[in-house]
C-alpha positions in Angstrom: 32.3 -95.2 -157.9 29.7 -97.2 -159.0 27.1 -95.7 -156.3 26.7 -93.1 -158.7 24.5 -95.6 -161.0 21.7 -96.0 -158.1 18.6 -95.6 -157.7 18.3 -98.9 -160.1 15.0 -101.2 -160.7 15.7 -104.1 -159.2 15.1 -107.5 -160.2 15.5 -111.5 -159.4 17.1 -113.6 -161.4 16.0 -116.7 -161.0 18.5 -120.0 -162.0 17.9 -123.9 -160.9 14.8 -125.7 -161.6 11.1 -126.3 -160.4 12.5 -128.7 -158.0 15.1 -126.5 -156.5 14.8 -122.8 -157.9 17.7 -120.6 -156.7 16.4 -117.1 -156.9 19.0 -114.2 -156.9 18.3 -110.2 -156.5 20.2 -108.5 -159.1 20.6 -104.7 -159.7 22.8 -104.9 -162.7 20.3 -105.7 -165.5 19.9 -103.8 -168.7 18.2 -104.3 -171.8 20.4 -105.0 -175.3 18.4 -105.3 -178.3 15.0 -104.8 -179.8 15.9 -107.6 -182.5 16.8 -109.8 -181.6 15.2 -109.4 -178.0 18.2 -109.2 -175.4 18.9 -108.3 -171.8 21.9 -109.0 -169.7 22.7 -109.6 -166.5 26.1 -109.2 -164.6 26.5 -112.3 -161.7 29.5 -111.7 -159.6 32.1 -114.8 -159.8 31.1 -115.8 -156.3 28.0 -116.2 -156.8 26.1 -119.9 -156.6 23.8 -118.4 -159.4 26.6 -117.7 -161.8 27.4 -121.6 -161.4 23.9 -122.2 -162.0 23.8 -119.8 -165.1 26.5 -121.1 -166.8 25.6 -124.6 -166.2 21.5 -124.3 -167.2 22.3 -121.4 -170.2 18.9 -120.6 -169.0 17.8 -117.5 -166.5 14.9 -116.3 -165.4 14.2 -112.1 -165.4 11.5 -111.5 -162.4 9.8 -108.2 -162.2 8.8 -107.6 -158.3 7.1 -104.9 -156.7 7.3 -103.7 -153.5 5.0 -105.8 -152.1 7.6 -108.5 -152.6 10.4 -106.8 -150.6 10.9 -109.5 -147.7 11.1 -112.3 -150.6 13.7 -109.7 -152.7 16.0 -109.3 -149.3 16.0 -112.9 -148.6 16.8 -113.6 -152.4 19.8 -111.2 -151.8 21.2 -112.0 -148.7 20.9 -116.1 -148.6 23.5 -118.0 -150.3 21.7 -120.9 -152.1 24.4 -123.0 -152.3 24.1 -123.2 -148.2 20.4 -122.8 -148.1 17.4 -123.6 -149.9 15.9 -119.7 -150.4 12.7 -121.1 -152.0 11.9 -122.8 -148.3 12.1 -119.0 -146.6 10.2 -117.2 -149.6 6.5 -117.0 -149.4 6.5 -117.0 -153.3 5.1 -119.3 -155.5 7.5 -121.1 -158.1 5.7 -122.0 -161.3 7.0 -123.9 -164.6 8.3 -121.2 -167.5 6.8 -121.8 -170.6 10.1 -122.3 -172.6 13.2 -122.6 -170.0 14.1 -125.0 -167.2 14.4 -122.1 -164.1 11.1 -121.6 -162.9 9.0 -118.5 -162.6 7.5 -116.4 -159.6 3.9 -115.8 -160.0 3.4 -113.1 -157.3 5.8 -110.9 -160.1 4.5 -108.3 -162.5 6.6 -110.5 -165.1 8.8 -112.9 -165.8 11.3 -112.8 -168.4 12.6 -116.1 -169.5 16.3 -115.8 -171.1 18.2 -118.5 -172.7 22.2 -117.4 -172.7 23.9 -115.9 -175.7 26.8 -114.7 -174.4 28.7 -114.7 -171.5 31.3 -111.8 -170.9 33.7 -111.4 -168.1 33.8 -108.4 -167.0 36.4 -107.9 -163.9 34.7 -109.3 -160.7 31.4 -110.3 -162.4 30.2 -112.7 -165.8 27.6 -110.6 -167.6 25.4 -112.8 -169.1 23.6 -111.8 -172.4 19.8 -113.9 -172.7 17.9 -113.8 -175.5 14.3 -113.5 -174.5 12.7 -116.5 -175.7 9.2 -115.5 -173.6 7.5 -113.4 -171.5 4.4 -113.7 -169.0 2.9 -110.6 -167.5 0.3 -109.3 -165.0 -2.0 -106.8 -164.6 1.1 -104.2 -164.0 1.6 -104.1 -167.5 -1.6 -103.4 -169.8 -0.9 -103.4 -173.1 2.9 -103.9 -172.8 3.8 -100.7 -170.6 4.3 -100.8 -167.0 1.6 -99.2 -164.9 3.0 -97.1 -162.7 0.3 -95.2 -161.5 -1.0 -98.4 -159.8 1.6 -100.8 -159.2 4.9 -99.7 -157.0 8.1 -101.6 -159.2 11.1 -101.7 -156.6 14.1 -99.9 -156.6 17.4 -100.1 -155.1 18.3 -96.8 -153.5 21.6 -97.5 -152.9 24.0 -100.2 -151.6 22.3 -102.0 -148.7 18.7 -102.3 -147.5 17.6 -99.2 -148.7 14.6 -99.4 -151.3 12.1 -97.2 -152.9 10.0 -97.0 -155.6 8.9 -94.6 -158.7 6.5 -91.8 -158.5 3.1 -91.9 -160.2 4.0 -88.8 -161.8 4.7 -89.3 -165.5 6.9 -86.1 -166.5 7.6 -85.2 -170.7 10.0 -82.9 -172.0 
């Protein structure tokens, strides 16, 4: 049922520290409030980041483009509580500004969440972060994404299938 929902951006959520960042891709994350500044994120149970999450109260939103895709899949489909991901990425891991998880400078932005709220929600926590920063690149002059120039990745649908938005900026 829920394939119906896709394409969707998607995004790592990064958890763990500078020492030993666990990066996660994640799908299922939506923006909650202008004031104060929210976003959510639903983990599923399983997951080693959820453990992470719950334990730091502190996440990471990471805005990759498609440039990144290789990192993203790896993020996806390595467990870090088996693996250290960070050793098979070829991204850099750099110290947020006002949470432990680290950032990834080869994003378009980093959102840095401290936790709010958590919310169970059947298979999966959903995690409400208030954004308490946010660094940005070039992809996003003056606050808007670029998307003439820079390709922001989507998930097509369940499984390795990816794409990215058009250039073409359509109004009603």
């Amino acid at each position: 049922m829920l394939s119906f929902l896709y394409p969707m951006r998607t995004f790592i959520i990064v958890a763990g520290t500078i020492e030993r960042p666990n990066p996660m891709t994640a799908d299922w994350v939506t923006p909650l409030s202008f004031s104060p500044p929210l976003a959510g994120v639903a983990i599923g149970k399983t997951r080693y980041t959820r453990k992470l999450v719950e334990e730091q109260k502190e996440f990471v939103i990471a805005v990759p483009t498609v440039e990144l895709l290789k990192d993203v899949w790896i993020a996806g489909t390595t467990s870090g509580a088996r693996e250290n991901k960070a050793e098979k990425m070829s991204v850099t891991f750099i110290p947020s500004q006002k949470v432990s998880p680290p950032s990834i400078k080869e994003c378009a932005a980093n959102i840095e969440c401290k936790v709010v709220k958590e919310v169970e929600t059947g298979d999966h926590i959903f995690f409400v972060g208030e954004i308490v920063n946010v660094t940005y690149g070039d992809a996003f002059k003056n606050r808007e994404p670029d998307v003439k120039n820079f390709k922001f990745l989507m998930h097509a649908k369940s499984g390795a299938y990816f794409t990215y938005q058009s250039d073409e900026i359509i109004k009603p």
